[in-house]
C-alpha positions in Angstrom: 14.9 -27.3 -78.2 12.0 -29.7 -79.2 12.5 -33.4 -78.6 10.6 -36.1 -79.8 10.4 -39.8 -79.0 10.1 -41.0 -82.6 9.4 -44.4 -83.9 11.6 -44.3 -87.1 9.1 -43.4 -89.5 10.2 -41.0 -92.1 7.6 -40.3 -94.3 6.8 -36.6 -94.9 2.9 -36.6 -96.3 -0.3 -38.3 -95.7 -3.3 -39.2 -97.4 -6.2 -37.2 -95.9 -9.8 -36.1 -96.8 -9.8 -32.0 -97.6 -12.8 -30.0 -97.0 -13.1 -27.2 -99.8 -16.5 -26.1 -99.3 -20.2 -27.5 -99.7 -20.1 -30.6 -101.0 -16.2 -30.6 -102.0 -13.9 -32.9 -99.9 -10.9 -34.3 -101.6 -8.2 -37.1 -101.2 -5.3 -35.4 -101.2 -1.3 -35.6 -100.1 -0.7 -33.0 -97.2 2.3 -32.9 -94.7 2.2 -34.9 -91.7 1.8 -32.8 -88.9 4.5 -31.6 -86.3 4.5 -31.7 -82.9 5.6 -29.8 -80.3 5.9 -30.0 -76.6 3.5 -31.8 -74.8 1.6 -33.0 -78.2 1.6 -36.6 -79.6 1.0 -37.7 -83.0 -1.3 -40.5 -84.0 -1.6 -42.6 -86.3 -5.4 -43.4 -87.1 -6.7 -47.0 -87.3 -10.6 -46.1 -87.4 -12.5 -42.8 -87.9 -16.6 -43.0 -88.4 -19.1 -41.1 -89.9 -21.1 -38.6 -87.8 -24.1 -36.5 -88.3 -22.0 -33.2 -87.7 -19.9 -34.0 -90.4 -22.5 -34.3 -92.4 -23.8 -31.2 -91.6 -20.3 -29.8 -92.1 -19.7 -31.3 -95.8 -23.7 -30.1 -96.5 -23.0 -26.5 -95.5 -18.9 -26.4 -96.4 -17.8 -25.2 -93.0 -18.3 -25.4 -89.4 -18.7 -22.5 -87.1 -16.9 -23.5 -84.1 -14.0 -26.0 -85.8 -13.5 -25.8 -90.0 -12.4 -23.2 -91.5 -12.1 -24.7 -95.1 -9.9 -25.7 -96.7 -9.6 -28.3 -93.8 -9.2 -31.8 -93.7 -12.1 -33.0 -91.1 -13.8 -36.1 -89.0 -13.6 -35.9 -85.3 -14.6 -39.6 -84.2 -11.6 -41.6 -84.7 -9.0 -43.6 -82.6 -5.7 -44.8 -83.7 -1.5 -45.6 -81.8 0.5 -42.8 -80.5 3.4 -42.5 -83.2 5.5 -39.5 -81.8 5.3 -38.6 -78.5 6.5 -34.7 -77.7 8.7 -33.6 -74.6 7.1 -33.2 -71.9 4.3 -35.7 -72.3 3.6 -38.5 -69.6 1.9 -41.6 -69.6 2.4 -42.2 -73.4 4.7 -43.8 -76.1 4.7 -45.0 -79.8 2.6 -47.9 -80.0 0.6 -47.0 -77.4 -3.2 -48.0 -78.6 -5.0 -45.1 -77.7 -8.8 -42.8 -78.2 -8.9 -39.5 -78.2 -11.8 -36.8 -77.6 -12.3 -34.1 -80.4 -12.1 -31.3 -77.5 -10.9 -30.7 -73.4 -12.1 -28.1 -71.2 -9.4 -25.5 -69.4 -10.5 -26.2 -66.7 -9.9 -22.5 -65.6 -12.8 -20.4 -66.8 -16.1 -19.4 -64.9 -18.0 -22.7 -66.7 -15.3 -25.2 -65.9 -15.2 -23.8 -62.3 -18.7 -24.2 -62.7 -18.9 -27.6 -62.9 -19.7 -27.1 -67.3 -16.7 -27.9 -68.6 -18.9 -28.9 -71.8 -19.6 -25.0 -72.0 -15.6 -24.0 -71.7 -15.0 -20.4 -73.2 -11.8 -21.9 -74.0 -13.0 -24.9 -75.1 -10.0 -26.7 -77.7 -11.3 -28.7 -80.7 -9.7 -30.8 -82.9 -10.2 -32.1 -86.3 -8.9 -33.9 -88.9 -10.3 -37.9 -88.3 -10.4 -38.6 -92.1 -6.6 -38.7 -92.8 -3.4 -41.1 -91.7 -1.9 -38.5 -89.1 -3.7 -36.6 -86.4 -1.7 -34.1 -83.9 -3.3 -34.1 -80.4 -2.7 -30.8 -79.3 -1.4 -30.3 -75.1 -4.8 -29.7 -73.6 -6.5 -32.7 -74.7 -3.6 -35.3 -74.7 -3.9 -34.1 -70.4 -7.1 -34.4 -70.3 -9.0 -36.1 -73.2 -6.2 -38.4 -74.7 -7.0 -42.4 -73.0 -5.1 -45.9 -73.3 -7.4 -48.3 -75.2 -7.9 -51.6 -73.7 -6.8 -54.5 -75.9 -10.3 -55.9 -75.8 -11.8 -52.6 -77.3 -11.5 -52.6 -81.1 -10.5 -49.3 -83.1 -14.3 -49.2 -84.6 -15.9 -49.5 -81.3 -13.7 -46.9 -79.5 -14.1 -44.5 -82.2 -17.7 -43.9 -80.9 -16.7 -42.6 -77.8 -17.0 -39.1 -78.4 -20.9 -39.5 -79.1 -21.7 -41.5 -76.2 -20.0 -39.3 -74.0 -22.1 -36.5 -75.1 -25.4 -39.2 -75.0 -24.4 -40.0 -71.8 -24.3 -36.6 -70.2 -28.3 -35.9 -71.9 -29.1 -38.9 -70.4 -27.9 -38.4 -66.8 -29.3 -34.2 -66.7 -32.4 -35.3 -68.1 -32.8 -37.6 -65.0 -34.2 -40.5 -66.6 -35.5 -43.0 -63.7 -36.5 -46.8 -64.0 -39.9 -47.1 -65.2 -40.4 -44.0 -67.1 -41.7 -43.9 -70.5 -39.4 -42.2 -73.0 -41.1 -40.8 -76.6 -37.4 -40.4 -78.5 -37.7 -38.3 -81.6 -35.4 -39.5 -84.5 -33.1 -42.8 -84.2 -30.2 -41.7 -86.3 -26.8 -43.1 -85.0 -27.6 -40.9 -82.0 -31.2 -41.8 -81.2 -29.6 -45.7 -81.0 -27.3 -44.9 -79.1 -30.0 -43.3 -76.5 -32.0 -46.4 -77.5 -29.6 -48.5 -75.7 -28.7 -46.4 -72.6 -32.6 -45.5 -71.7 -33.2 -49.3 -71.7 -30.2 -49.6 -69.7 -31.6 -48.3 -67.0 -34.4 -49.9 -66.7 -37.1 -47.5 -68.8 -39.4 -47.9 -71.9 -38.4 -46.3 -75.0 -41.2 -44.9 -77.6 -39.0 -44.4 -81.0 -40.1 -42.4 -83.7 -38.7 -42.0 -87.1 -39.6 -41.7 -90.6 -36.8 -44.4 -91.9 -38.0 -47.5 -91.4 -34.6 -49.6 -91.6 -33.8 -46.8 -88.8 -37.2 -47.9 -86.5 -36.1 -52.0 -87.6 -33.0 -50.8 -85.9 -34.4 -48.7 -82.6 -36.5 -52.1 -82.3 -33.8 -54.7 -82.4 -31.7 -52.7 -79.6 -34.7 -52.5 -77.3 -37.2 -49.8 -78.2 -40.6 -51.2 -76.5 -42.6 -49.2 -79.6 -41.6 -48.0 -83.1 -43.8 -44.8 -84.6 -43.8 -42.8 -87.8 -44.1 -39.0 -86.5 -45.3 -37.8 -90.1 -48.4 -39.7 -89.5 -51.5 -37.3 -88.5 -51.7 -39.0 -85.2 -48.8 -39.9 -83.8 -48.6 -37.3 -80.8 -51.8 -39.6 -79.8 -50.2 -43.0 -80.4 -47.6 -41.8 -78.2 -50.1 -40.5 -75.7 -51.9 -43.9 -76.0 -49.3 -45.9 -75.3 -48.6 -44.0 -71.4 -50.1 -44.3 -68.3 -53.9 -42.7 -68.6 -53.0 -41.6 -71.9 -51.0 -38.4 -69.9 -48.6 -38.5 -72.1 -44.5 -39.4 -71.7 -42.4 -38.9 -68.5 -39.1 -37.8 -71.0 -39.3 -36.7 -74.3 -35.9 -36.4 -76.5 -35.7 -34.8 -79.3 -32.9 -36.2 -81.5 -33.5 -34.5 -85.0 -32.8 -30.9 -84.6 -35.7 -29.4 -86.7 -38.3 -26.9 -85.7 -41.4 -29.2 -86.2 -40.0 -32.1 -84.2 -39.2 -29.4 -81.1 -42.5 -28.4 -81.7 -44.0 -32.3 -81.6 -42.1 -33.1 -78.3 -43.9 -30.1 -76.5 -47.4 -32.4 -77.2 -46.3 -35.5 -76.2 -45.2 -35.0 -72.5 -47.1 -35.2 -69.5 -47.8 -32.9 -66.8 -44.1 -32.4 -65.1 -42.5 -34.0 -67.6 -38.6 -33.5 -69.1 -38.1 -32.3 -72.7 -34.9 -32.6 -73.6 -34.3 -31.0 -77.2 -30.8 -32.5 -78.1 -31.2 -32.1 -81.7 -29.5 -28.9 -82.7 -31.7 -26.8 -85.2 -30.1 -24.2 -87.8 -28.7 -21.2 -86.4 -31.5 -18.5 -86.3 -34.4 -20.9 -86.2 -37.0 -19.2 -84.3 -39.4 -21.7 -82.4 -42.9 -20.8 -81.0 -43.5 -22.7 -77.6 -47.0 -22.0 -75.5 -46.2 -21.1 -72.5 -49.6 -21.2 -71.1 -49.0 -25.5 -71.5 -45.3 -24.7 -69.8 -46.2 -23.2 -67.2 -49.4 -24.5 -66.3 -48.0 -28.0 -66.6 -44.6 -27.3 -65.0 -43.0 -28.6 -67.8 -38.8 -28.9 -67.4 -37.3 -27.7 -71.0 -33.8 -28.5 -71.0 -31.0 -28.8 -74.1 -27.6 -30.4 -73.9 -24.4 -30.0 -75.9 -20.8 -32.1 -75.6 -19.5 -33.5 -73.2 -16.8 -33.5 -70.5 -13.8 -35.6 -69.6 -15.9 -37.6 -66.9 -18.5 -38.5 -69.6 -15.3 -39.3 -72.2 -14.0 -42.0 -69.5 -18.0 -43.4 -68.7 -18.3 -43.9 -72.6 -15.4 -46.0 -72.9 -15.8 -47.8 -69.6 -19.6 -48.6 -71.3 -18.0 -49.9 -74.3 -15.0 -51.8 -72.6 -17.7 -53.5 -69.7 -20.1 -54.6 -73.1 -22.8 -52.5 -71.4 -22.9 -50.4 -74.5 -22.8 -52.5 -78.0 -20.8 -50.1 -80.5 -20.8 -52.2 -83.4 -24.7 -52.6 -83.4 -24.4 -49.1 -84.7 -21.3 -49.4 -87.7 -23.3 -50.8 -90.8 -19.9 -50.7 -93.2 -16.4 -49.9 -93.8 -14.9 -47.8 -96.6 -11.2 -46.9 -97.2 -10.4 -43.6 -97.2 -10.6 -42.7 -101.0 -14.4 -43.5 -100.5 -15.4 -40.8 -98.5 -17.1 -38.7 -100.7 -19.0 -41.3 -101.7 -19.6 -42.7 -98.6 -20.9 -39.1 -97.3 -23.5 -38.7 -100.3 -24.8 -41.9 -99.3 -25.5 -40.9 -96.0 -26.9 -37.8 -96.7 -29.8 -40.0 -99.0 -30.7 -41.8 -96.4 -29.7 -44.8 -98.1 -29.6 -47.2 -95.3 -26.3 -47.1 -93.1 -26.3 -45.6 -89.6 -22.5 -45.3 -88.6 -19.6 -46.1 -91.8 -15.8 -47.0 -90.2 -13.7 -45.0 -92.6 -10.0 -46.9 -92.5 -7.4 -44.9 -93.4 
């Protein structure tokens, strides 16, 4: 028989953001969500924008996690309002954040130390709405008690660090290295501020320039436009011996950046293409300049619970500045609009939707 701690509220629907297809999302009323054993209920208090949802509303669907119609938004973080039996370690009114995923912890990859590459890997969505159920899986191992001294808006951005955190520590970025980072979206910012963290210089390039005002005021040592004709040689100019960078990262996910990065490193350099091209996009590398030059190609995608806990641990210590990143806040009936104007570029980097 399923038992749940409840907190007395009664109502039956939400308000929630519907994903019909390309371009369609909707404010509609849908039923709360029921939970079961070992799932808690939450009630959202900030969910932000993200460049996969972008991608998502742009193309209608996601491979791996919508299947429209489905409401969507996986950054969010809220208080537990239902907590189901079984489930330790939380109860209503508990302030809490919340991964969109968790590993099994089972399979050859997690026993492999790449939980991030789980073939049972549990996602979630649904940020963009009142209620979200956190299925079993993730309350065990993805589901963490907010600090009072962490805002809903900052710990919302969790989930991307985690997974900038991770590309960070494979790539093996040392004190002292130059870094050429391709594209300062929400994401290049937020690899903005970790590179310098550790004690590197940071080359940022982007075509936006309120996005290169913004990789400059959070540290970048040199802002570049990569359309220009020549900026694989500024970058090379401003190295050591004009060799070209110690790390590149690509951050933009299209096949002429990936292409850019393999010019600007040096001789046993890192590339690290983060930026997720469309599916089937063939690229054309020279391997004669890979081999020859031991270059390291390397890709990384999501994250794992340790990365979840470093991200918030960055945000709670103030080593990380989440807000830098959130450049407005929309209620929940705005979404639509508040995805078209992201898609135009027209200025904001992160947008707290409050539901």
């Amino acid at each position: 028989m399923k038992e749940l701690i409840k907190t007395g509220n009664e109502k039956k629907t939400m308000t929630a953001a519907v994903l019909y297809g390309k371009n369609d999302v909707r404010i509609e009323q849908v039923p709360i969500p029921g939970i079961g054993r070992g799932e808690v209920l939450v009630r959202i208090k900030a969910a932000l924008t993200c460049g996969t949802d972008l991608k998502t509303y742009r193309q209608g669907f996601h491979a791996r996690m919508i299947t429209p119609p489905s409401v969507f938004g996986h950054e969010l973080s809220g208080v537990v309002e239902e907590v189901g039996e079984g489930v330790d370690g939380f109860k209503p009114g508990m302030r809490v954040v919340t991964a969109n995923s968790a590993p099994c912890n089972e399979c050859f990859f997690c026993r492999k130390n790449r939980a991030n590459l789980c073939e049972n890997l549990q996602f979630i969505n649904g940020a963009y709405a009142e209620f979200i159920k956190i299925p079993e899986m993730i309350v065990r191992r993805n589901l963490l008690p907010l600090p009072d001294s962490v805002d809903f808006e900052e710990a919302a951005m969790v989930e991307p660090l985690a997974c900038v955190l991770r590309a960070v520590e494979q790539t093996g970025i040392e004190e002292g290295d130059t870094v050429a980072l391709i594209g300062t979206g929400p994401i290049g910012l937020m690899f903005v501020q970790t590179i310098k963290s550790l004690g590197a210089r940071v080359i940022a390039l982007d075509k936006e320039e309120y996005r290169l005002n913004a990789a400059k005021s959070m540290g970048a040592d040199h802002v570049l436009d990569p359309t220009h004709s020549n900026a694989v040689e500024k970058v090379r100019d401003l190295t050591n011996g004009n060799r070209g960078a110690d790390v590149v990262i690509e951050a933009v996910g299209l096949k002429e950046t990936w292409q850019q990065a393999m010019k600007m490193i040096r001789r046993g350099g890192t590339i690290n293409l983060f930026g997720g091209c469309p599916s089937g996009t063939q690229i054309p590398l020279d391997s004669t300049l890979i081999h020859y030059s031991e270059i390291t190609v390397r890709a990384n995608f999501h994250h794992t619970p340790k990365h979840i806990r470093a991200a918030l641990d960055a945000i709670h210590s103030g080593r990380f500045n989440a807000k830098s990143l959130i450049t407005g806040r929309e209620n929940l009936a705005s979404l639509g609009n508040v995805l078209e104007r992201l898609l135009n570029s027209a200025g904001d980097l992160k947008v707290a939707i409050i539901p």
